[in-house]
N, C-alpha and C positions, 0 to 999 in steps of 0.2 A: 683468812677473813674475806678474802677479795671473791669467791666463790658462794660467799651470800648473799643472794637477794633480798632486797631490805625495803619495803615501804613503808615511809614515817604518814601518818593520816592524823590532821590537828587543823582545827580551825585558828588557830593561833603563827600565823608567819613567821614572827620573830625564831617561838620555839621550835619548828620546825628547821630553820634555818641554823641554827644554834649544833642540831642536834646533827642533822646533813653534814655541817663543817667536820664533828667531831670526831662522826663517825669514817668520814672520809680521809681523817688522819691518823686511823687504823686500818684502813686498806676498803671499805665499804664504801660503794655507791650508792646511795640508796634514793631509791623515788622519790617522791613527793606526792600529796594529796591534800587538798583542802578542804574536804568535806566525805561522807560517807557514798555519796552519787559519784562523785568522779573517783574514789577508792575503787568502784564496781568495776568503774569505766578503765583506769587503767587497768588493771589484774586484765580484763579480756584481751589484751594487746601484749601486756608484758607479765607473765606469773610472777609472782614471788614466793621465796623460800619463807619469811616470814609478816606479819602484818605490825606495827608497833599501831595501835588506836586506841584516840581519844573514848570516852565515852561519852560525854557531853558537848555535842556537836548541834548547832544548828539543821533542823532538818534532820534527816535521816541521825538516830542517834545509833551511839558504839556498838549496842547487840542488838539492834535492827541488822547494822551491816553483817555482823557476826553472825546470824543467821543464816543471811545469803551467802555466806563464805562459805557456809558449812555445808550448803547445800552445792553450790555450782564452783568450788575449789578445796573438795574436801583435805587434800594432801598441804594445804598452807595452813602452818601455824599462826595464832594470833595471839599478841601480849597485849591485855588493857591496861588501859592509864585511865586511873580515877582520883578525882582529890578524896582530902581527908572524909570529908561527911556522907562520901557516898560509896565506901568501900562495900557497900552490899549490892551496889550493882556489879564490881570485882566478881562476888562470890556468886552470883548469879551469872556473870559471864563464864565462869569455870565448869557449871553446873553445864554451860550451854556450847561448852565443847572447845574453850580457850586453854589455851599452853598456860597463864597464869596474866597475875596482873599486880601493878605496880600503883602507888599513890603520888603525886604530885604534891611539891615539886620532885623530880625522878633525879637519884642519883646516878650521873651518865658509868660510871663500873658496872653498878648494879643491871644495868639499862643491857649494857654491853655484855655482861654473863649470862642474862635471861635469853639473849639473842644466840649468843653460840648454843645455849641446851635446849632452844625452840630448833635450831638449825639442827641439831646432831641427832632430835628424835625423828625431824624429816627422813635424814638417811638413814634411821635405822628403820625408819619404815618402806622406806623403797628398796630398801637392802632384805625384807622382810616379805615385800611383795614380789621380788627377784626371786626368794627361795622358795616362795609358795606355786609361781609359775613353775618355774623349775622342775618342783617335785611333780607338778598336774603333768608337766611334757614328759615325766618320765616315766610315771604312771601309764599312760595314755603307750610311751614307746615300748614297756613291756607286755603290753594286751597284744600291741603288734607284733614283737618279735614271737611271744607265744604263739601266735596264729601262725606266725611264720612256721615257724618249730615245727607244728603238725601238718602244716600245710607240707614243707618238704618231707618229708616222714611220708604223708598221705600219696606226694607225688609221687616218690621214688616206686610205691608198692604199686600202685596202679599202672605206671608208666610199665612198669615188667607183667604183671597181670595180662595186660594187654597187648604187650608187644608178642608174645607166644599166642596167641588165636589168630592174630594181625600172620605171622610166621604160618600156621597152618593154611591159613584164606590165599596169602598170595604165593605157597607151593601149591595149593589145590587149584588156581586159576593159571599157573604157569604150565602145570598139567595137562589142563583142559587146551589152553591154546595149542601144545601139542598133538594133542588127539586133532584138534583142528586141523595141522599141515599133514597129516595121513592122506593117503592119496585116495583109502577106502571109502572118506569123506569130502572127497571133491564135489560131489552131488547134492549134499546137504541143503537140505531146503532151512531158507533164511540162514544162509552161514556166516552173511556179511553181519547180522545183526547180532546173532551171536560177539561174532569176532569185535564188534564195536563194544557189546557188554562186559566182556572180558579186558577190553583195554581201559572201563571207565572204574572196574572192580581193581584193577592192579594200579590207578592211577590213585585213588580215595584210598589205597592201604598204603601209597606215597604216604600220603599227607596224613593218615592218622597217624603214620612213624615221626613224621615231623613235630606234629602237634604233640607226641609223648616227650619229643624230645626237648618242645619247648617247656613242657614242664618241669622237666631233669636241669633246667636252664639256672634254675634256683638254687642247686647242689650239688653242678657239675661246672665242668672247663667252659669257657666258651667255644664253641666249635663252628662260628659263622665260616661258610663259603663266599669269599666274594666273585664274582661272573657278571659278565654284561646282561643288566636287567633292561626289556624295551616297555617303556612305560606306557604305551599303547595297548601293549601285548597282556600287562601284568595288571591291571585295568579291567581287560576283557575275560580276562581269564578269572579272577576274582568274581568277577557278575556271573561269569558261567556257572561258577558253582551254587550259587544263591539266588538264580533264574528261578528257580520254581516258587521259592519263599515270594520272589519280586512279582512274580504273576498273580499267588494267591492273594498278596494284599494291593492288586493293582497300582503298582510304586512306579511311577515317570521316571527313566533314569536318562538324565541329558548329559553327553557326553560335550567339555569345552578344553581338549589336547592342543594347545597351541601348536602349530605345525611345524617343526625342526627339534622340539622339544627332544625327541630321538633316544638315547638309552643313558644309564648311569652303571658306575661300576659298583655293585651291592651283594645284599644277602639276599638273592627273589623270593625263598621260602619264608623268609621273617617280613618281607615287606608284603606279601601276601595275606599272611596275619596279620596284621598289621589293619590292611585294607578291611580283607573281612570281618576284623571285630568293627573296623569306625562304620562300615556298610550294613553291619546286622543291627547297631545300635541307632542310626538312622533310620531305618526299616520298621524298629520297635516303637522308637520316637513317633514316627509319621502314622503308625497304626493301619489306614488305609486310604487309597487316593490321594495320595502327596507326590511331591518331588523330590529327586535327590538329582542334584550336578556334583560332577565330579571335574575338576579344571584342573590343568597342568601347562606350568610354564620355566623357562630358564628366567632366574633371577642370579643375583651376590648373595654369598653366602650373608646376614646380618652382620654389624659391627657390635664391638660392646664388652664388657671385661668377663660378663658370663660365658662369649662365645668362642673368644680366643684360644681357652684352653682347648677346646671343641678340636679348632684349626690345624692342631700339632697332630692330628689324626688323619688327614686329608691333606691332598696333593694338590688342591687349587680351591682358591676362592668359590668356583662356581658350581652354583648350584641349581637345583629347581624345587619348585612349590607347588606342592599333591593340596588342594582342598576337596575337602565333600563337605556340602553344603547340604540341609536338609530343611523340610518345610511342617519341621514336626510341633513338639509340645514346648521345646526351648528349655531352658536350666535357669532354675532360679540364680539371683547376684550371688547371696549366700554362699551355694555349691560351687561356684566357677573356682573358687582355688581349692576343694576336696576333690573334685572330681576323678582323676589321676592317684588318688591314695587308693594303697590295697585295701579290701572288703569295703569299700565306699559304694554304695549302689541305693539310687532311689526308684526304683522297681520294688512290686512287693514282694516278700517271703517267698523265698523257693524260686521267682523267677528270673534272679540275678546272683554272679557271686560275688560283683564286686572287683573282679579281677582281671576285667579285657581291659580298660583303659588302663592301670596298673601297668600289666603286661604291655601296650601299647606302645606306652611312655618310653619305658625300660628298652624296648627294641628299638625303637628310634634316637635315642640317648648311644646306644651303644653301636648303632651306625654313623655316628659323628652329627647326627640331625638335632633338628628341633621342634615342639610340637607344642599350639597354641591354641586356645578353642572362645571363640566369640558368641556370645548369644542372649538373647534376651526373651523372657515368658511367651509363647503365645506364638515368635517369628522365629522360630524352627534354631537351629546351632550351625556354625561353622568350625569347623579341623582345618588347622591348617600345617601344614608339615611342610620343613626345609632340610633339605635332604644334599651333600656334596656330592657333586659330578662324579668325584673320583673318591672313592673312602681307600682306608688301608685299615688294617689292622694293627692293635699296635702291640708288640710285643712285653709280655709281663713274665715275670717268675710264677712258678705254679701255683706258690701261693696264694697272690693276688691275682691269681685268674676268675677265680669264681665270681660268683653273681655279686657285682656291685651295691645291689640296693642291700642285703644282708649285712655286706662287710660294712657299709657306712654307720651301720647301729651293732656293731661291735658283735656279730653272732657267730660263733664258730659254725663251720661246715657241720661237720664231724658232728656234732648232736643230731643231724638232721636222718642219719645212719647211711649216708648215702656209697656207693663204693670211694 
C-alpha cells in the first residue's frame, strides 16, 4: 500500500482529515486538497497514482476537474464521491473517463478496495505500455538487423568483386613502374610525371583495399594495426585527398594543431576514414563558400561510468581532441541523437547511404575514443572526437571478435555468408 499515491480532494476538512488518518494506518500517505484549483495545482508538483474527488465542490466542480485530469494526467485514475441524489453525476463521471464512483457517506473498506483496483489498472497499464514500446523497439530492431543481413551479404560480394580489378590495376602499375627503371627509358620525356602517376594509382588501390576491408569489418575479425599516427600529418593527408572536391566547392579549410600535440598510438587507416567521412559530410553540409576548422589538442581522457569501461583498453589517461567544425546547414534538435544510427541520412534518395557516421562512430568506439557532435540549424555542426594517447588492443576469443554492433543485437555472423 505504501507505493500508492493517493490524493484525497474535498471541500469538507474534517472529512478529509478523517480519511488521511485512516488511510495512513494502512501504509498510505496521501495528499491533500481543498478544492478542484489546488487538486490541478498539486498533481503539477507531485503526480498521483489515484484521485479520490468530491463532486460537489465550491468553484471548480468534480468533472470540471476530471476533465482536465483527463486531459493533462491522462495515466491518473479518479474515484468520485457523490451523495445519494446526485448519483447521475457518478455515472456521467464514468462516461467521462472515471475508474468508478462511490456515494456519501463512503464506507472507508469499500473506499480502500476501490483504491487498490484504480491503483493495479495503473500498473497494468504502464506494464501495457512497457510491452507496446517494447514490441515497437523490436520491430524497429529487426528492420535493422534485416538491412544488416543484406547489407553484410552485399558487403562480402563486393568487397571480392572488387578486390580482383584492385589485384589486376596494382600488377599492371607495378609493371609499368618497372618498365620505368629500364635503362632503355632513362630519356623519357615527362618520366618524373609519369612516375608520380603511378605512385598516386598504387597509393588510391591502398586505400580502395582498405576501404573493402572496412566493409568486411561487419563480418569479419577485427584486424586494426596500431602505429604511431602524427596527427598533423594524418590531417593533411586526408585534405589531400579531397583537395579537388575542396577547390571545386570553394571550402576555407583553417587548419588550428595546437603545437606539441605530436602523434597518438592508433589505426592511421581507420582514423583516416574516419576524417574523410566527418570532412566529406562537412563539405556537403556547407554546399559552397563555407569554412571548415579543423583543431587539435592534448586533453584527459573524460571521466564518467560510460568511459571507464573505455579505459581498460588504453595505457593512460591522456588523450587528444580531433574537432571539425563546419559552417554549413547544421542538424536539426530532433536528429542529433539518430545521427550515428545505420541507414540514418537526411540527404535526399540516392545521395546518401546512411552509413559514414554509422561507420564513424563504430571506428572510434573501437579505438577506445569517443565521438560527440554539436549543432544547431542554420550555424554549421561540430564533431568532436577524444581519442587515447596510447590505445592497445584488447584481446578477445574468436568468437567474440567480430563486429560489435551486430553481436549486441544478437545477429549470428554466419547468416551474413561471410568466410
Amino acid at each position: 500500500m505504501e507505493n500508492i499515491r493517493v490524493l484525497l480532494v474535498d471541500d469538507e476538512e474534517n472529512f478529509r482529515d478523517v480519511m488521511a488518518r485512516r488511510l495512513g494506518k494502512r501504509g498510505v500517505i496521501p495528499g491533500k486538497a481543498e478544492s478542484g484549483e489546488k487538486c490541478l495545482s498539486v498533481l503539477e508538483k507531485e503526480p498521483a497514482d489515484v484521485v479520490v474527488l468530491d463532486v460537489k465542490m465550491p468553484g471548480m466542480d468534480g468533472l470540471e476537474v476530471l476533465r482536465h485530469l483527463r486531459e493533462k494526467h491522462p495515466g491518473t485514475e479518479v474515484i468520485l464521491l457523490t451523495g445519494h441524489a446526485t448519483t447521475s453525476d457518478g455515472v456521467q463521471g464514468i462516461k467521462s473517463g472515471a475508474f468508478d464512483y462511490l456515494t456519501k457517506p463512503v464506507e472507508f473498506e469499500h473506499l480502500l478496495g476501490k483504491i487498490k483496483q484504480a491503483w493495479e489498472k495503473t500498473q497494468w497499464l504502464k506494464e501495457k505500455q512497457r510491452e507496446t514500446e517494447f514490441r515497437e523497439k523490436m520491430a524497429k530492431q529487426m528492420i535493422v538487423t534485416e538491412r544488416l543481413a543484406s547489407l553484410g551479404t552485399l558487403a562480402t560480394g563486393v568487397a571480392h568483386e572488387i578486390n580482383n580489378p584492385l589485384a589486376i590495376i596494382a600488377e599492371a602499375a607495378g609493371w609499368m613502374g618497372l618498365l620505368l627503371k629500364k635503362e632503355e627509358l632513362s630519356g623519357m620525356p615527362r618520366k618524373t610525371d609519369f612516375e608520380n602517376a603511378l605512385k598516386k594509382i598504387e597509393s588510391s588501390v591502398e586505400r580502395a583495399k582498405r576501404i573493402t576491408h572496412q566493409l568486411l569489418d561487419f563480418v569479419q575479425k577485427d584486424n586494426s594495426v596500431l602505429s604511431e599516427v602524427d596527427i598533423k600529418e594524418l590531417v593533411e593527408g586526408s585534405l589531400r585527398l579531397l583537395n579537388r572536391e575542396i577547390l571545386n566547392k570553394d571550402v576555407e579549410i583553417i587548419q588550428k594543431i595546437k603545437h606539441g600535440v605530436g602523434s597518438i598510438r592508433s589505426d592511421s587507416y581507420q582514423l583516416r576514414q574516419v576524417l574523410i567521412n566527418l570532412l566529406t559530410n562537412a563539405i556537403h553540409a556547407i554546399g559552397t563558400c563555407g569554412k571548415i576548422t579543423i583543431s587539435c589538442k592534448s586533453v584527459s581522457l573524460p571521466s564518467g561510468p560510460e568511459i571507464r569501461e573505455k579505459r581498460e583498453k588504453v595505457s593512460s589517461v591522456e588523450a587528444v581532441e580531433l574537432r571539425v567544425q563546419d559552417t554549413g546547414e547544421g542538424v536539426p534538435k530532433e536528429n542529433l541523437k539518430k545521427i550515428f544510427d545505420p541507414f540514418f541520412s537526411t540527404k535526399i534518395p540516392g545521395k546518401g547511404t546512411g552509413l559514414g557516421l554509422f561507420v564513424t562512430s563504430g571506428i572510434i568506439d573501437k579505438l577506445g575514443g569517443n565521438i560527440e557532435v554539436e549543432s544547431q540549424v542554420g550555424q554549421g555542426a561540430v564533431f568532436c572526437i577524444t581519442l587515447p594517447r596510447y590505445h592497445k588492443i584488447e584481446q578477445q576469443p574468436e568468437n567474440n571478435s567480430r563486429s560489435g554492433f551486430l553481436e549486441k543485437i544478437g545477429f549470428s555472423v554466419n547468416k551474413f555468408g561471410a568466410r
